[in-house]
N, C-alpha and C positions, 0 to 999 in steps of 0.2 A: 823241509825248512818252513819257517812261522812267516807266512803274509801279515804284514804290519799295514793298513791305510796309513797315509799320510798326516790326520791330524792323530793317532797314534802316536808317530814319529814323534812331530812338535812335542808331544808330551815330556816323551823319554829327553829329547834336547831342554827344555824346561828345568826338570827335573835335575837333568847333569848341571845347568850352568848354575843353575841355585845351589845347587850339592855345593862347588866349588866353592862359594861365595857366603857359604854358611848361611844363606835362607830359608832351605829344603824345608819349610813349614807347611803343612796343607792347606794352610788358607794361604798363604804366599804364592803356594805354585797354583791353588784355585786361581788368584788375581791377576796374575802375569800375564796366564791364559786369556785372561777378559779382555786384559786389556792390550794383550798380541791381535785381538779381534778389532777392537774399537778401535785403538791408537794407527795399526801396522795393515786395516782392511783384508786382514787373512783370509773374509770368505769370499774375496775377487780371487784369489789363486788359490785356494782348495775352500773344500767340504768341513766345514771347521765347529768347533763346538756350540752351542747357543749357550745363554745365560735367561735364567730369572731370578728375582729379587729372595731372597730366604734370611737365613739368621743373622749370616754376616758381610751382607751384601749382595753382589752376582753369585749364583751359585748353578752347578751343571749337573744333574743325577749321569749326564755319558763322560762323563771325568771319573768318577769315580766306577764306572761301569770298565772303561778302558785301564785304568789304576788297577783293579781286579784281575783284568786277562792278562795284564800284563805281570803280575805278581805270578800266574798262574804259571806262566809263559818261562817263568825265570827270567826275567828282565829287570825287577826291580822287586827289590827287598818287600818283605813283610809289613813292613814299617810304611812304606809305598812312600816313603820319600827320598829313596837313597837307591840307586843302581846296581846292580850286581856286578861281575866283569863282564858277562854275553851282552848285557844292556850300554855297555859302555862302547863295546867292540857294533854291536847295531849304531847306536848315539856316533860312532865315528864316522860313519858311511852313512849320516846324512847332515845337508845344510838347511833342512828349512827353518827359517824363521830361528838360525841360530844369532843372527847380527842381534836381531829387537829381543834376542831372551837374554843375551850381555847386555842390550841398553836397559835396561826394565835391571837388569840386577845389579848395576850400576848406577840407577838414578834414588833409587830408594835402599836407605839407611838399614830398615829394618821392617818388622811387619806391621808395627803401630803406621808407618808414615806414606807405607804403600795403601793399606784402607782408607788412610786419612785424604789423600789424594784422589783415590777413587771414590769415596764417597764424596767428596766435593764436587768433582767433575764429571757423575753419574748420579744426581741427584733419583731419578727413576729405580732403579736398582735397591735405594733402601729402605724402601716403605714398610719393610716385612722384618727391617733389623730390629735386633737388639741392642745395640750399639746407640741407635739414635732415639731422640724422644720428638715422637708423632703427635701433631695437634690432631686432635678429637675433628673426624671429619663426616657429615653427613650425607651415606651414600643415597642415591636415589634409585628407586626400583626401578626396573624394567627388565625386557625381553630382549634377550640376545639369540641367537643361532649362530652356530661355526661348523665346520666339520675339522676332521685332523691330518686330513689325506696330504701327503709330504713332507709333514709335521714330524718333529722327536719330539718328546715327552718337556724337554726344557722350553721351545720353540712355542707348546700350546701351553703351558702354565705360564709362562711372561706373557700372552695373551691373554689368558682368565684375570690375572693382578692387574693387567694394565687398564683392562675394562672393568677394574674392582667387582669380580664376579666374585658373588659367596656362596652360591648353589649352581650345582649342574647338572642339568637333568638329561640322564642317559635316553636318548627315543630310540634305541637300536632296538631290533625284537630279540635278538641272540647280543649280550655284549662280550664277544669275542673278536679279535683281532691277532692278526697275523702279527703286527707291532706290537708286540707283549705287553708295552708298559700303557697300551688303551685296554687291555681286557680287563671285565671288571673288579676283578680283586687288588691287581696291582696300579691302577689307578686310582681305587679309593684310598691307597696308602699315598700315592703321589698327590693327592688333593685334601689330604689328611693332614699333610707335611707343612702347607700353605694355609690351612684355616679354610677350606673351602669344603661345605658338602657335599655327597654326593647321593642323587636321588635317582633310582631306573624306575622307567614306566614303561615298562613292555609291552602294555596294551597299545600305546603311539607309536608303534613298529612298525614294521613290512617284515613280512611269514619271508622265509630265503627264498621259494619256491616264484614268489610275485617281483622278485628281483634280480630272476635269469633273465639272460637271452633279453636284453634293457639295450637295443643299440640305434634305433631312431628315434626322432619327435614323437611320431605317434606311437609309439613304447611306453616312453616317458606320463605323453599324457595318459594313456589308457590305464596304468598305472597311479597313478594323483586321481583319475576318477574313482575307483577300486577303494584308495586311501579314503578321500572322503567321504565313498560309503560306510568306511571304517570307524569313521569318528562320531557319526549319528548315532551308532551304537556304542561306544564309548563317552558318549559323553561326560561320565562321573569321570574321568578322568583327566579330560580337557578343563574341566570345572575344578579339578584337583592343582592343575597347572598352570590356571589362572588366580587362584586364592594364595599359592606360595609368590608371585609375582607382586602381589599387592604391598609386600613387605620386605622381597629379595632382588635383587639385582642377578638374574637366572641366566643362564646359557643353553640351550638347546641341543645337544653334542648327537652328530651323528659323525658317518665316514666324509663323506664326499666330499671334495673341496667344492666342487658348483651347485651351488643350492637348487637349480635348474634344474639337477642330475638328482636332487633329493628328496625323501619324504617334506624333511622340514618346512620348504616352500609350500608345499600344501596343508601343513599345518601351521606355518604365518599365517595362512588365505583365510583361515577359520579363527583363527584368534582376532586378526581386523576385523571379522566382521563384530565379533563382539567386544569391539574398541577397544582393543591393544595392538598395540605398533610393536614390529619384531624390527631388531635390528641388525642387517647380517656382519659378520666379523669373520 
């Protein structure tokens, strides 16, 4: 039998109550979604989709990720807006968040007035439309560092747009991940999608080998001393990472969520000294 997650579920209910109600549009059931989150706080009672800003407002690469399995799955048409009968007979044997996908298909007309409504009332969401027309705005450079650890792929691109990042610079030594959509091929298409480039400097790594067995302070530090040996000899590259800075608005991208826990902090300590401020995010 097919394990569905729960924002799965919501999907297939989405999808059914729009069916009935002759909306079953893609961007329809995209917005519904967004705004099942925003309007109804779905991520206090599940694990629910994120959004960032793209063509036509909110948009989620795991909607259409879960649209897919669920095509796969025989749940929902080819079409990926219309249900099958197994999808119907699942969609019966669940309530979540079936109230607010009847109020949401009920309060809007049609798909001009549900965009219209979210675009007014998510102003953040459409810097990246095509729909609206953007005044000419001047970003200012600087130095960011994030890492992605907890993050899906939607969660850390509405972070890169919201800090109007337009370069990202990979410091992994390997850029592989267990999260498919950080490794480096399929992230360059995810930051290709958004206008953002993507630059790796593998020499601003850590070798795998100096990132075993990392489980106290004096790990950590023993490690950050090791890195800064690292960078004395790299410096065409730190020099490389401060000259894109001069005219980019940069991101830093490793794994970790605690900069404490990461190379990165130790490569802030070197760029302060040569007067650039990193900003962590």
């Amino acid at each position: 039998m097919t394990l569905l997650n729960k924002r799965q579920k919501v999907l297939l209910s989405v999808i059914d109550t729009l069916e009935r109600h002759g909306k079953n549009t893609k961007t329809f059931i995209m917005k519904a979604l967004f705004l099942i989150k925003q309007d109804f706080r779905a991520d206090e009672k599940i694990r629910f989709y994120s959004f960032f800003p793209y063509k036509y407002g909110p948009f989620s690469e795991a909607v259409y990720s879960d649209l897919n399995y669920l095509v796969k799955q025989g749940f929902v048409e080819e079409t990926q807006t219309s249900l099958t009968p197994e999808g119907r007979v699942i969609c019966s044997l669940n309530n979540l968040f079936k109230e607010q996908s009847e109020s949401i298909a009920l309060r809007y007309s049609n798909q001009h007035s549900i965009l219209d409504d979210t675009y007014k009332r998510y102003p953040a969401f459409t810097v990246n439309s095509e729909l609206v027309r953007k005044p000419e705005t001047k970003k200012v450079p600087a130095i960011l560092a994030t890492g992605y650890e907890g993050e899906d792929i939607d969660e850390f691109l509405n972070k890169l747009i919201k800090n109007q990042i337009d370069t990202v610079i990979d410091i992994r030594n390997n850029p592989f991940s267990m999260k498919f959509s950080f490794t480096k091929s399929r992230l360059v298409k995810h930051l290709q999608k958004v206008g953002i480039r993507y630059v790796h400097i593998k020499e601003l790594g850590v070798e795998k080998e100096l990132r075993e067995k990392l489980e106290t302070s004096e790990d950590y530090s023993r490690l950050f001393l090791a890195y800064k040996e690292k960078l004395v000899e790299n410096q065409d590259k730190v020099l490389e990472l401060l000259k894109l800075s001069d005219n980019h608005r940069i991101a830093l991208l490793c794994f970790e969520k605690n900069p404490q826990q990461c190379h990165r902090s130790a490569l802030a300590e070197e760029l302060k000294d040569k007067g650039k401020q990193v900003i962590f995010v």
